[in-house]
LOLOTOR-746714 format. One line per field, with one value per residue: x, y, z of N, C-alpha, C in turn. Coordinates in steps of 0.02 Angstrom, whole numbers, m for minus. Each point is the difference from the previous one (the first is absolute). Layout:
% residues N
n_east <- X_...
n_north <- Y_...
n_up <- Z_...
ca_east <- X_...
ca_north <- Y_...
ca_up <- Z_...
c_east <- X_...
c_north <- Y_...
c_up <- Z_...
% end
This chain:
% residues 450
n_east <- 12527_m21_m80_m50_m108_19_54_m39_m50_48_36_m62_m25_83_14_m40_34_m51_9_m6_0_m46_4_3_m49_m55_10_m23_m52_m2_m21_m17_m25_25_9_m63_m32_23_m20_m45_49_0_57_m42_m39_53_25_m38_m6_58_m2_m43_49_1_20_33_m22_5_m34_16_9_11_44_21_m3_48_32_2_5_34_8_m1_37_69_3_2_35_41_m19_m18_32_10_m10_58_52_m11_0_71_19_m12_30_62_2_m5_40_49_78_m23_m5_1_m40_3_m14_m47_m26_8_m37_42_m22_m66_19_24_m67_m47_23_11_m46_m3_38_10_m65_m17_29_m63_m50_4_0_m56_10_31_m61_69_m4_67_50_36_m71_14_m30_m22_m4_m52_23_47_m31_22_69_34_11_30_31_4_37_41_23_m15_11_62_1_15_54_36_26_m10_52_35_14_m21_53_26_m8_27_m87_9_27_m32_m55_30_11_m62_m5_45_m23_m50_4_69_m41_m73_59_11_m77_m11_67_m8_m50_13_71_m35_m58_m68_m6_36_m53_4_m22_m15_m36_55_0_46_m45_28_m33_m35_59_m39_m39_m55_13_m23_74_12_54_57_m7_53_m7_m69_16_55_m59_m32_56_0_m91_m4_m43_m50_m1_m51_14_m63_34_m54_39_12_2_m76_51_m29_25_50_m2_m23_46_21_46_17_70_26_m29_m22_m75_56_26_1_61_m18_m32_46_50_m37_m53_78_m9_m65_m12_m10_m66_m10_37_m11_31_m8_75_m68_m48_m12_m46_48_57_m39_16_57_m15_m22_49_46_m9_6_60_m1_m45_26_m50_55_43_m47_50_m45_40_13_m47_m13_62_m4_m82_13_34_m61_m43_71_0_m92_21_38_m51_m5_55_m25_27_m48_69_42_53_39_56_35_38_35_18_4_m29_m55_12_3_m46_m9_m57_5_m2_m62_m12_m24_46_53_m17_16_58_38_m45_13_56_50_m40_m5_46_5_m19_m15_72_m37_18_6_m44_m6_25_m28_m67_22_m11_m61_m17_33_m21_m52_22_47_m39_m62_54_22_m17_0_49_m17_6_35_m3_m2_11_31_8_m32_58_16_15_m4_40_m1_m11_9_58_7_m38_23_m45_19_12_m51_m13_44_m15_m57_m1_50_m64_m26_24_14_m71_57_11_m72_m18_16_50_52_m27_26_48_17_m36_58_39_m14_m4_44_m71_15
n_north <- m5439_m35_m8_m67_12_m75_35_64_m39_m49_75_37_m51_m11_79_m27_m44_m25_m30_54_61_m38_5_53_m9_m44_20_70_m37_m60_56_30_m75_0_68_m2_m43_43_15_m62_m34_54_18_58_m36_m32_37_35_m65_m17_58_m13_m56_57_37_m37_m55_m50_m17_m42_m42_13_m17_m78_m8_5_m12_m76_26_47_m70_m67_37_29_m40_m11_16_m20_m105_21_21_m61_m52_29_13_m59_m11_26_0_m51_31_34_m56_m54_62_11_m20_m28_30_7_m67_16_61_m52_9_75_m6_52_41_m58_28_55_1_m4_54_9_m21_13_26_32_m41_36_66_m44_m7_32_33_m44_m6_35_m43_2_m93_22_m1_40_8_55_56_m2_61_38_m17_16_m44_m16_57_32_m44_9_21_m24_m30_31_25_m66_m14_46_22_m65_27_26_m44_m32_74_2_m54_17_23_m27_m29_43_m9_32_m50_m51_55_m13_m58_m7_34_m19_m50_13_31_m46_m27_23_17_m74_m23_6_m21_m32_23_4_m60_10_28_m43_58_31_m23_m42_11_m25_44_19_m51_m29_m44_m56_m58_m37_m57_17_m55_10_m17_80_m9_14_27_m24_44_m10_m62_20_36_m28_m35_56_5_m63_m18_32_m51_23_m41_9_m32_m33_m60_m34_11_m25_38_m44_m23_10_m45_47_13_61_m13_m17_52_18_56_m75_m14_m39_m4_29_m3_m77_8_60_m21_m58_47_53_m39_m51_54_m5_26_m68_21_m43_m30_20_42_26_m11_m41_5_59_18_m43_54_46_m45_m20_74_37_m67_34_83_m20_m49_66_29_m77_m29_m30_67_52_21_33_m12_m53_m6_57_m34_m53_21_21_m70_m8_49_m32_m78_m4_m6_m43_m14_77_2_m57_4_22_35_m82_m18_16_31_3_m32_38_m21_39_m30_m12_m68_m2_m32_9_m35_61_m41_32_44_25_m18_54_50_m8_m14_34_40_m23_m27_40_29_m45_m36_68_m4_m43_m5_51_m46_m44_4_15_m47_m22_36_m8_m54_m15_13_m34_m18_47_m10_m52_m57_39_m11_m90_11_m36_42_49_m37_m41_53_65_m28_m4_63_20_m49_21_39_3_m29_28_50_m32_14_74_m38_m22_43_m56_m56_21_m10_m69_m23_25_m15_m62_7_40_m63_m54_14_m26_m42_m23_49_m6_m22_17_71_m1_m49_51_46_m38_7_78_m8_m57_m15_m4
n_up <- 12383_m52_31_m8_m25_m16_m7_m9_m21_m40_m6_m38_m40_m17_m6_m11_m29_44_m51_m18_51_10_m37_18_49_m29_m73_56_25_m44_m13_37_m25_m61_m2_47_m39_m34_34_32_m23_m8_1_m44_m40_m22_m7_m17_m33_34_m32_m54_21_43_m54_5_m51_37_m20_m27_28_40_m75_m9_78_m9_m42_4_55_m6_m36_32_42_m33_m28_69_23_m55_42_54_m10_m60_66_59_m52_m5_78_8_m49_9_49_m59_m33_66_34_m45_m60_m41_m11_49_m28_m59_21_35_m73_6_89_6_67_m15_m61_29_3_m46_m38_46_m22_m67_m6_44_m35_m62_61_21_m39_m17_84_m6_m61_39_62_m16_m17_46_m47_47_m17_m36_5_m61_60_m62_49_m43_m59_40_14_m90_m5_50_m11_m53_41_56_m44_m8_71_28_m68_44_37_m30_m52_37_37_m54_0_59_8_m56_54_56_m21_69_3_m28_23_64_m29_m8_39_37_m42_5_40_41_m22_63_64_m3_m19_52_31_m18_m7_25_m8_m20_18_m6_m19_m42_23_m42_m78_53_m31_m34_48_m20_m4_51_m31_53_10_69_54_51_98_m41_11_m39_19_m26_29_27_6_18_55_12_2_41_54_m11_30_40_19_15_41_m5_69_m51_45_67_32_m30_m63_m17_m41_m36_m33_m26_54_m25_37_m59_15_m53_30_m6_m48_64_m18_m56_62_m8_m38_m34_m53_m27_m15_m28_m50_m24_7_m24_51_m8_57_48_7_64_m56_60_26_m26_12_3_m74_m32_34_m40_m63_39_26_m65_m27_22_m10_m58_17_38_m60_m26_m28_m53_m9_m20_m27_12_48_m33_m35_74_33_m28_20_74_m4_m16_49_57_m36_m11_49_32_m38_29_19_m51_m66_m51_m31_m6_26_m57_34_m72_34_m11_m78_m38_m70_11_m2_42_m24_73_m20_38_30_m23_25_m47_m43_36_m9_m47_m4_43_m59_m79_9_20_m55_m72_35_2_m26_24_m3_56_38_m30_5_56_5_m39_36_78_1_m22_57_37_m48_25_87_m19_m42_32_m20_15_m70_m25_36_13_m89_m14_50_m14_m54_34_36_m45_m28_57_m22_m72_5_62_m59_m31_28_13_66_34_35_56_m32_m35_78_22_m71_7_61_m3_m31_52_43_m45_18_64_m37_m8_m14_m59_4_60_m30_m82_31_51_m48_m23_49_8_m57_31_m1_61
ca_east <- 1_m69_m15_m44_m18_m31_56_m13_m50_38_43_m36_m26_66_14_m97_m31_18_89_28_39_19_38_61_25_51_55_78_28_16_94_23_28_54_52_42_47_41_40_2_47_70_18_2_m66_18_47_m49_m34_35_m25_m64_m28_m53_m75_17_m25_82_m54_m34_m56_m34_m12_m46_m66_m25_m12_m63_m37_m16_m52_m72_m39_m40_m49_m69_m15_m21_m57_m14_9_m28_m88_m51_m10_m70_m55_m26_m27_m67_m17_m11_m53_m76_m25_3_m7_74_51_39_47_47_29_35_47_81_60_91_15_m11_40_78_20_9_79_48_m39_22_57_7_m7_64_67_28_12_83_33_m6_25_78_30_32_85_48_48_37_m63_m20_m60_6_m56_13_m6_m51_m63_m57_m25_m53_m85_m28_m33_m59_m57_m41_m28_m56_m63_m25_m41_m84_m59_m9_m58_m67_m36_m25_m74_m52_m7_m11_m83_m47_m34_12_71_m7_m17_42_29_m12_m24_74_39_m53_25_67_13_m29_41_53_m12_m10_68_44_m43_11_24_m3_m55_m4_m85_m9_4_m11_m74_19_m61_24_67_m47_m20_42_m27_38_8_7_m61_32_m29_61_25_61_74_95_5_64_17_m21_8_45_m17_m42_45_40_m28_m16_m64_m39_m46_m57_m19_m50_m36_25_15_m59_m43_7_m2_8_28_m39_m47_55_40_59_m15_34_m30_52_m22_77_m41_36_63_m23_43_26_m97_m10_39_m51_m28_47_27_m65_m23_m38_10_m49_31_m12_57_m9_50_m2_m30_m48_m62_m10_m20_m62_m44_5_m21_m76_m19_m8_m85_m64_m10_m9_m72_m30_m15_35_12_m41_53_m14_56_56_m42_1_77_16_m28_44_37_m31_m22_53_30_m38_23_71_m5_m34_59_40_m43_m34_4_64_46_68_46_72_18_m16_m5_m91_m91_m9_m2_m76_m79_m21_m72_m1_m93_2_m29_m64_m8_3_m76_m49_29_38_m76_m80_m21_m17_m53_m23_7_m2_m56_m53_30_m5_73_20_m29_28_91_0_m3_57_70_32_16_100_17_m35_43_49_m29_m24_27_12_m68_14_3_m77_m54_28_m14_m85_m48_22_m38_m61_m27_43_m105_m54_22_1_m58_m10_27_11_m52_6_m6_69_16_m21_m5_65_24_m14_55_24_m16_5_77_14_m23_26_76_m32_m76_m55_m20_m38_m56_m51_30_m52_m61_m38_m10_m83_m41_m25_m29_m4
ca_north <- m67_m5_m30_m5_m9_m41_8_47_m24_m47_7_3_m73_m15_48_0_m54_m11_m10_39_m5_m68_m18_27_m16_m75_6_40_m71_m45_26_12_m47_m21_37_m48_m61_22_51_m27_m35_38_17_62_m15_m39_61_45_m52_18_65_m14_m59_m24_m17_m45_m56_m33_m62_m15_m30_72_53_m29_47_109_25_m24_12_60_29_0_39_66_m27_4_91_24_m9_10_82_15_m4_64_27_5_32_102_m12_m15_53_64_m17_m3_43_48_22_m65_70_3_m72_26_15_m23_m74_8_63_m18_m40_m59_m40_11_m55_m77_m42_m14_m59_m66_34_m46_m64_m14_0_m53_m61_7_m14_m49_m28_4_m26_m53_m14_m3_m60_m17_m41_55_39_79_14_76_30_67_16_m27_67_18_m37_15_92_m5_m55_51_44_m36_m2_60_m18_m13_41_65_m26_m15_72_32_m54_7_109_m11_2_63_61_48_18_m6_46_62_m26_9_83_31_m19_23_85_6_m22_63_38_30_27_98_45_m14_44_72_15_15_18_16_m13_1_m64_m7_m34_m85_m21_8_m37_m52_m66_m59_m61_m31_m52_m52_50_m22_71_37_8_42_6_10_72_m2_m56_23_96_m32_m21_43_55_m10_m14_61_9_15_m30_6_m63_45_m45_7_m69_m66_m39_m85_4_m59_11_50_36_41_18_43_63_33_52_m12_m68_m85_m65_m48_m24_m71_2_61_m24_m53_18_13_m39_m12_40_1_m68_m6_m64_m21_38_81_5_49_33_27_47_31_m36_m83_12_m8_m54_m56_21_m29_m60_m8_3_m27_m51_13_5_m34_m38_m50_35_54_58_57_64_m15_20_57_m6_m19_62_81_7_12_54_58_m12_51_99_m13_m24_76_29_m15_3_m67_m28_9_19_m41_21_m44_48_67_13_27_m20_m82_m67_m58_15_m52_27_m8_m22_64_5_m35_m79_m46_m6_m41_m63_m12_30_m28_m85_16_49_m54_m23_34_80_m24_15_51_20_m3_50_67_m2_m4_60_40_7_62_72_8_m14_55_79_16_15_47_81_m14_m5_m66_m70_10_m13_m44_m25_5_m53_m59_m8_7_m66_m16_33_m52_m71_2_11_m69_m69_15_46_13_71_31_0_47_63_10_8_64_68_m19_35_63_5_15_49_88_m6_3_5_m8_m76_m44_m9_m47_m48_m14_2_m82_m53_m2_m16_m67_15_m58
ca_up <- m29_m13_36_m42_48_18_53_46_41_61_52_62_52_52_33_30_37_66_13_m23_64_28_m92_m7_81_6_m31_32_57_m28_m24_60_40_m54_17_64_0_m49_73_58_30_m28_63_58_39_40_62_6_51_58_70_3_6_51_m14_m81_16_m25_m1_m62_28_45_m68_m34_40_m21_m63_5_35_m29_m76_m2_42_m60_m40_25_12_m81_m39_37_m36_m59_28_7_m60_m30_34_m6_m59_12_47_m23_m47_11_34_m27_m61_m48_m21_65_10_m34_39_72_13_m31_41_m2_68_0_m46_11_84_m18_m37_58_34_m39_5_73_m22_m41_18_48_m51_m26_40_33_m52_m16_43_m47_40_m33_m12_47_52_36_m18_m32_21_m7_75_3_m54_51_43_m25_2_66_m3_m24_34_36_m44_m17_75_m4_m52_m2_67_m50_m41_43_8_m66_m40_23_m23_m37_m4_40_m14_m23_m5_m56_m27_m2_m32_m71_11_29_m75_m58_3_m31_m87_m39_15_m42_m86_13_4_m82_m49_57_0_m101_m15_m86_m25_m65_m26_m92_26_m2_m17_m79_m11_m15_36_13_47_44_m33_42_32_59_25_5_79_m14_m91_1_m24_m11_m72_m51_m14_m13_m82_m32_m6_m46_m91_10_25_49_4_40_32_16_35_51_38_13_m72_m31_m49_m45_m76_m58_47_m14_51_m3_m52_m17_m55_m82_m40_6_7_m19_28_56_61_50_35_38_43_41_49_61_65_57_53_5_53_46_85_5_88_m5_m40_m74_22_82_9_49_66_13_m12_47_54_m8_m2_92_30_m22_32_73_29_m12_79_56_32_38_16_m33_23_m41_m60_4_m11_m88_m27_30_m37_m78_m2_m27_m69_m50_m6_m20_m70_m35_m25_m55_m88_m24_m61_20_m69_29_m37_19_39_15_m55_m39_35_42_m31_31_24_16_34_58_20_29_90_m5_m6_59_69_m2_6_74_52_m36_37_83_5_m15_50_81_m34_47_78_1_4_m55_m54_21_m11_m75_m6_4_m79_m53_11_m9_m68_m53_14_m34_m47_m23_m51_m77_m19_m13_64_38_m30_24_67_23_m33_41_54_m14_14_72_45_m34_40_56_15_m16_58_66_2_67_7_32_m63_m40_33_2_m79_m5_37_m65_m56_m5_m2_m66_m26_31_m28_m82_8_m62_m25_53_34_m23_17_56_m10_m35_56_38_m51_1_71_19
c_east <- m72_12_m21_m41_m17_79_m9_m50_12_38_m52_m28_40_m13_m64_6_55_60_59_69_31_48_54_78_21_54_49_21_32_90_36_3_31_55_27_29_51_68_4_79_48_49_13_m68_m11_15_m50_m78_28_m9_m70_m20_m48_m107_5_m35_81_m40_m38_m94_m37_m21_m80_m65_m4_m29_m76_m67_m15_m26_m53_m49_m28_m27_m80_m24_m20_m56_m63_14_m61_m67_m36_1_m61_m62_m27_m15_m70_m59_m35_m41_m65_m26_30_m34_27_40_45_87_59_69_28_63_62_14_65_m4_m4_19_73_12_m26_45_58_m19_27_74_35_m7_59_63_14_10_75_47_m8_16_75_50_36_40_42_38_22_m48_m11_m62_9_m62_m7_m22_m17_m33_m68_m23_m39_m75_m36_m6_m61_m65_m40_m14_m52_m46_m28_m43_m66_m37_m31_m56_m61_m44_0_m73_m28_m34_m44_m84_m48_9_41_89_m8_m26_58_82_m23_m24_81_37_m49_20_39_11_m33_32_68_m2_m29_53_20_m42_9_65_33_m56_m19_m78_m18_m30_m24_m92_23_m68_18_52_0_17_48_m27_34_7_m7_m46_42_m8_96_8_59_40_31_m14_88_m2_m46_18_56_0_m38_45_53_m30_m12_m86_m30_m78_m50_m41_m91_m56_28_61_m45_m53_20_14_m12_32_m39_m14_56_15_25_m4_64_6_30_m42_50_m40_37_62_m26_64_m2_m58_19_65_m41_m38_9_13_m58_9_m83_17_m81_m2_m10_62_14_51_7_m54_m44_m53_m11_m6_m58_m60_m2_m7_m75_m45_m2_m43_m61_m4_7_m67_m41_m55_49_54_m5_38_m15_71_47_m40_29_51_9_m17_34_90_10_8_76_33_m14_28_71_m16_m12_59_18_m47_m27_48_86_47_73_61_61_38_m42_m7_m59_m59_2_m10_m69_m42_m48_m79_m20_m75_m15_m50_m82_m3_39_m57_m62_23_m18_m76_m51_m16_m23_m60_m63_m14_m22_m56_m56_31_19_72_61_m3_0_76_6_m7_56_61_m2_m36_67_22_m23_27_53_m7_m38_3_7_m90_16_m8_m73_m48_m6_m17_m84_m38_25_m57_m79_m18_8_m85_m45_8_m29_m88_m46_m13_m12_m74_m15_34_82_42_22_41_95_1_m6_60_60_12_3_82_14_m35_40_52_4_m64_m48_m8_m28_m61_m77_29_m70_m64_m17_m9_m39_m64_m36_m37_m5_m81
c_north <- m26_m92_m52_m1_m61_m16_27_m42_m53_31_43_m44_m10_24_10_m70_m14_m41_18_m2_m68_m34_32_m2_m78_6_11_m30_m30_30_0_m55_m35_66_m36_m64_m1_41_m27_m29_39_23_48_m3_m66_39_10_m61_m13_35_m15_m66_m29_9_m26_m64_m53_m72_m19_m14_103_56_m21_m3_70_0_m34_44_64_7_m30_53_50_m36_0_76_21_1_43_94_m5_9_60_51_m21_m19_72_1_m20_37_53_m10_29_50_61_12_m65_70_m2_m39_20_41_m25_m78_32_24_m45_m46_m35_m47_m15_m61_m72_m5_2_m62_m51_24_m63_m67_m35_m3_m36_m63_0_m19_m73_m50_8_m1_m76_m38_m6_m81_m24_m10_82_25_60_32_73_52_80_13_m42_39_39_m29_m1_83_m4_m20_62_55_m5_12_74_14_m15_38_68_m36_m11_66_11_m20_25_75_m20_m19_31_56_68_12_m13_63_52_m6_31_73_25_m19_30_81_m2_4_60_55_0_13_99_9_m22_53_65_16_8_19_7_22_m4_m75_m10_m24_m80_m34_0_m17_m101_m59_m36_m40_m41_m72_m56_13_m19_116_17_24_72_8_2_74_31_m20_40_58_m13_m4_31_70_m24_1_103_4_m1_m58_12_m62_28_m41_24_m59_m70_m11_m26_42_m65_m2_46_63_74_46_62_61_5_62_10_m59_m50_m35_m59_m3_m30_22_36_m11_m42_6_52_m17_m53_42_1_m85_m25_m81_15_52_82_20_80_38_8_55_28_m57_m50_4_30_m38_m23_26_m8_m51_m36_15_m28_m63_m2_m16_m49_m48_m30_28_43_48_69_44_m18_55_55_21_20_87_43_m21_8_56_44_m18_39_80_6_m9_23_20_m22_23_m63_m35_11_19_m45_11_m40_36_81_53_24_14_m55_m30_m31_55_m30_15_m37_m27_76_m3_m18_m82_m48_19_m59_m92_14_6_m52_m79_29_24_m55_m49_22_52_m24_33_65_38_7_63_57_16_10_91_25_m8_38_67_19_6_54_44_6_35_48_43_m35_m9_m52_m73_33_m2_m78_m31_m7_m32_m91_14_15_m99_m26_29_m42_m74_35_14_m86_m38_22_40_18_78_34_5_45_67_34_m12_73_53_m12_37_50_56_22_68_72_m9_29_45_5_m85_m34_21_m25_m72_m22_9_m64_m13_m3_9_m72_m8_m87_m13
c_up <- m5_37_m30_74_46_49_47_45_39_45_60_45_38_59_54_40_76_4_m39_44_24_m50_15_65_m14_m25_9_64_m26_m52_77_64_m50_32_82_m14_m41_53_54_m2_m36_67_40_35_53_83_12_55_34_56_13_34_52_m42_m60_23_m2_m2_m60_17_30_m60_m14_20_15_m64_m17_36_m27_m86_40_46_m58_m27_18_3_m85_m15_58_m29_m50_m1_m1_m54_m31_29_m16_m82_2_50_m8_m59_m1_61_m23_m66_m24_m46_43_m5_m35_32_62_m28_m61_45_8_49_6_m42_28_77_m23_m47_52_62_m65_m5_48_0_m37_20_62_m30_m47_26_38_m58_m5_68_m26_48_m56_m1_62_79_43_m22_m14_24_3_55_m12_m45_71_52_m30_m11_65_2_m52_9_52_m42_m44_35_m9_m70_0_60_m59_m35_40_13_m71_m29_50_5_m83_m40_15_m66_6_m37_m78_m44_3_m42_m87_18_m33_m86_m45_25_m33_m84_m36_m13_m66_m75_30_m6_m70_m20_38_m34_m75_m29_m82_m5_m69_m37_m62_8_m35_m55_m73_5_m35_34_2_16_21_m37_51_29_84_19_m2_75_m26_m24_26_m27_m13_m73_m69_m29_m52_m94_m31_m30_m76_m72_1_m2_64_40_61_14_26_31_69_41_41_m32_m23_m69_m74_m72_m33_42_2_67_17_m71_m14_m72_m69_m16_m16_m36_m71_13_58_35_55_92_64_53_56_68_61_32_47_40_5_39_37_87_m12_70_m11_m48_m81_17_58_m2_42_66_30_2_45_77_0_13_70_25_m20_24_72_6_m26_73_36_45_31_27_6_8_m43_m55_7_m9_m71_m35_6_m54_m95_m20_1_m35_m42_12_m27_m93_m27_m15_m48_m41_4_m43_49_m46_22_m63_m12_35_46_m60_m27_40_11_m75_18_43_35_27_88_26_22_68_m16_m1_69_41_m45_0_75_69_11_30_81_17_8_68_67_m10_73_66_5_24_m50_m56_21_20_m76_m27_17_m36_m47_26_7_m55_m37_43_m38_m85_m25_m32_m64_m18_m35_53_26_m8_8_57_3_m65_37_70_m30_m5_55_27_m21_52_53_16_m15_50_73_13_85_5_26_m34_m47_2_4_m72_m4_25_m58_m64_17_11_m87_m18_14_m51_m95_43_m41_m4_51_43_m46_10_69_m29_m44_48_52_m50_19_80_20_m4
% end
């Protein structure tokens, strides 16, 4: 079913924003203290408060201070939850990544416990509105929509003991890295087994194929790939996506390839082009990259003056370095089938390993090139990275025109002999692994005399 895209983009904002969850929990409170007062005075439930009556309220007046007492308590605890939601937002802001924020404010958990904090609100208030008198000078009193509001009420308490340890795990550094280490594999992992598990090399030359420009600008985030294959399988053409994920794109700006000449069918075009996403936010599950971006961006803001992290930096590096190996297993060029049918439909251009070593290397290098530690964690990275690699010539070319500017920096910045002395052993490591490259690698590098 065709979408339009400006549907698709309100239902991602929905689905993104922090009350999402909470939206959906009042609602299902609020049906569910209409189903109790709808059931409170029938008469098998009647029977049924009977057996129960010792924790029943039988007091109009004793409801009216339960029920009272318990919204305004959640209520305090909500507003007192929401705080620290955007303390840590602000937290991770300014000692991590603002990349970061995105992700911490769609986790489920915390959504799922402040929509049961307004949940609960709502279903005491319901209940404290339909404490009624009757004609004959009695009290209609929903004794047991007031028990339920008292389980809620401690299920509430407990909640906030969880919420209080989450938000606070939540801000520690390392759980946060190991959070975006453990989803950026995972995602790398499952475009290898999809391709593992249908293998294509035969690929077309995408270079005689013709142009699609784009009709919107804003940074491409990705595709309804289902929805498109979909329409590509029906017009019977082929499209090659020949930008990376997270380019700015602008009107006119040609994107996209394809190997049938659409350029006079607006329709076919503009059904097309609704299938790409384009938004702001970087979350990992559209792609690996972001999760690298955003390990990077950690270290680079470990080693600013105002934090001075170096072990986080180092952290962030040793985990780069087995993304980067884990990123050797894919093509440069993806693919994507309808179904399990044919050849592939879509084409997708993968950021290739040169251009993430130079997004994920080049700010950290920039920043830390002075700190000798740093920079020799930096070497050993990608010595891990060229034991694995060495055989590909590509990735090892790759590598060693990245570390010939990693030397250039060091020799720059670093001139204290001990120093030197541990970069060196370093290099010569790489040199047992490559020995042509890395031992003119060490000879730049004892080329520069203090």
């Amino acid at each position: 079913m065709f979408v339009p895209r400006k549907v698709a983009d309100r239902y991602r904002e929905m689905i993104n924003s922090i009350g999402f969850y909470p939206s959906f929990l009042s609602v299902g409170f609020l049906l569910f203290a209409v189903l109790t007062m709808s059931l409170e005075y029938v008469a098998p439930v009647e029977q049924i408060k009977s057996f129960i009556s010792v924790v029943l309220v039988d007091s109009a007046e004793n409801a009216r201070t339960i029920l009272s007492t318990l919204a305004g308590s959640i209520i305090s605890l909500t507003v007192f939850s929401f705080s620290m939601v955007m303390v840590v937002l602000n937290s991770a802001s300014a000692s991590l990544s603002p990349r970061v924020v995105p992700g911490l404010i769609t986790r489920k958990s915390h959504q799922m416990v402040l929509g049961f904090y307004l949940g609960s609100i709502i279903y005491s208030i319901i209940m404290l509105i339909n404490i009624n008198k009757l004609e004959g000078g009695d009290t209609a009193i929903p004794s047991l929509g007031v028990l339920f509001s008292l389980v809620f009420g401690l299920i509430s308490l407990g909640l906030f003991v969880f919420f209080i340890h989450s938000i606070s795990k939540a801000i520690q550094v390392d759980n946060v890295l190991n959070g975006l280490f453990s989803q950026t594999k995972s995602e790398i992992k499952s475009i290898v087994d999809r391709q593992e598990e249908k293998p294509f090399t035969d690929f077309p030359d995408f270079t005689k194929w013709h142009s699609v420009n784009s009709t919107t600008e804003g940074y491409y985030k990705g595709v309804h790939t289902d929805k498109l294959c979909a329409i590509l399988a029906e017009e019977n053409i082929c499209v090659y996506i020949s930008v990376n994920q997270g380019y700015f794109t602008v009107k006119g700006y040609p994107f996209l390839k394809c190997d049938k000449d659409i350029s006079n069918n607006d329709e076919l075009i503009a059904k097309i082009l609704d299938c790409f996403i384009f938004y702001i936010e970087e979350y990992i599950s559209d792609h690996y990259r972001y999760g690298l971006t955003q390990i990077s961006e950690i270290a680079v803001k470990a080693m600013s003056p105002g934090i001075n992290d170096p072990g986080t930096a180092v952290k962030s590096i040793d985990m780069l370095s087995i993304l980067l190996i884990e990123r050797l297993s894919l093509n440069d060029t993806n693919y994507s089938f309808k179904h399990s049918e044919g050849n592939p439909l879509l084409f997708i251009h993968e950021t290739s390993f040169d251009e993430l070593l130079h997004d994920n290397f080049t700010p950290l290098r920039n920043y830390a090139k002075g700190d000798a530690y740093v920079m020799t964690n930096v070497l050993e990275a990608f010595k891990n990275i060229l034991f694995v690699a060495h055989k590909d010539e590509d990735a090892r070319s790759s590598l060693f025109n990245y570390l010939n500017a990693i030397v250039d920096d060091i020799n720059e910045q670093v001139s204290n002999e001990y120093d030197r002395r541990e970069i060196t052993n370093m290099l010569n490591a790489i040199a047992r692994i490559s020995e042509q490259e890395g031992e003119k690698l060490v000879a730049r590098f004892e080329r520069h005399k203090v």
